[in-house]
Structures are given as structure tokens and as C-alpha cells.
N, C-alpha and C positions, 0 to 999 in steps of 0.2 A: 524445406521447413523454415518458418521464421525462426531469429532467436532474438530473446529477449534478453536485455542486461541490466543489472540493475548495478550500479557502482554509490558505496557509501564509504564515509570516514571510521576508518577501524581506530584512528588516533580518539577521536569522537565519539565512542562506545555503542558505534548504532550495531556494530554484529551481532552482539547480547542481544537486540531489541527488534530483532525483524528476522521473521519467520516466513520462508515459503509452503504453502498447504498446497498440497493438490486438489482438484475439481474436477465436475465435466459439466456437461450440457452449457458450456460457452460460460460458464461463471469466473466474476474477475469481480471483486470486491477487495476491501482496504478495513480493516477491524484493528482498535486500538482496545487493550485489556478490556474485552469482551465486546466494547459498542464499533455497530460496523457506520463506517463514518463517511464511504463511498462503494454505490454499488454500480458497476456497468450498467444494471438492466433499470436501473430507477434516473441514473445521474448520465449527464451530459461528460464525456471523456472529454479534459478538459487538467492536466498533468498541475497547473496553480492550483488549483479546484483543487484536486485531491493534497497538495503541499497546505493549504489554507485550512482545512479542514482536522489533519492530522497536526499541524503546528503546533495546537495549544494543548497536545497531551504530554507531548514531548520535552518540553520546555528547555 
């Protein structure tokens, strides 16, 4: 099985702020307080793409 890692700054308070949900049917999307702002099945997988797109809720 693959594994997936996701590594963030806890000094940087991103723990609070990133949630994993589980899925199926191949679903992988990126939603920021409620709007979804990348989805696998619409969007080009593209790792800037999705940092670009989440950047500006974050601030």
C-alpha cells in the first residue's frame, strides 16, 4: 500500500487548521472553511496549484 505523509509546522499552528476526512470512490479534494478550492476529478494534480489556491485563506 502507498503511504501518504503530510508534514506541517506545529510551531505555525497549522495542526488546529488541517483536518483529514475520509472518502471513497477515488475522491481527493482540498476545502477551506466550507469552499472546496481543489478537486482531483475537476483539477490538474499539480502540489503549487493546490499551495496557490489555499494560500490566500490562510494568510
Amino acid at each position: 500500500m502507498t503511504e501518504v505523509e503530510i508534514e506541517y509546522c506545529v510551531p505555525c499552528g497549522f495542526l488546529d487548521r488541517v483536518a483529514l476526512v475520509t472518502g471513497d470512490h477515488g475522491v481527493l479534494t482540498v476545502t477551506v472553511d466550507g469552499e472546496r478550492v481543489w478537486d482531483k476529478s475537476e483539477d490538474e494534480f499539480d502540489p503549487d496549484l493546490v499551495l496557490r489556491r489555499v494560500r490566500p485563506h490562510v494568510g
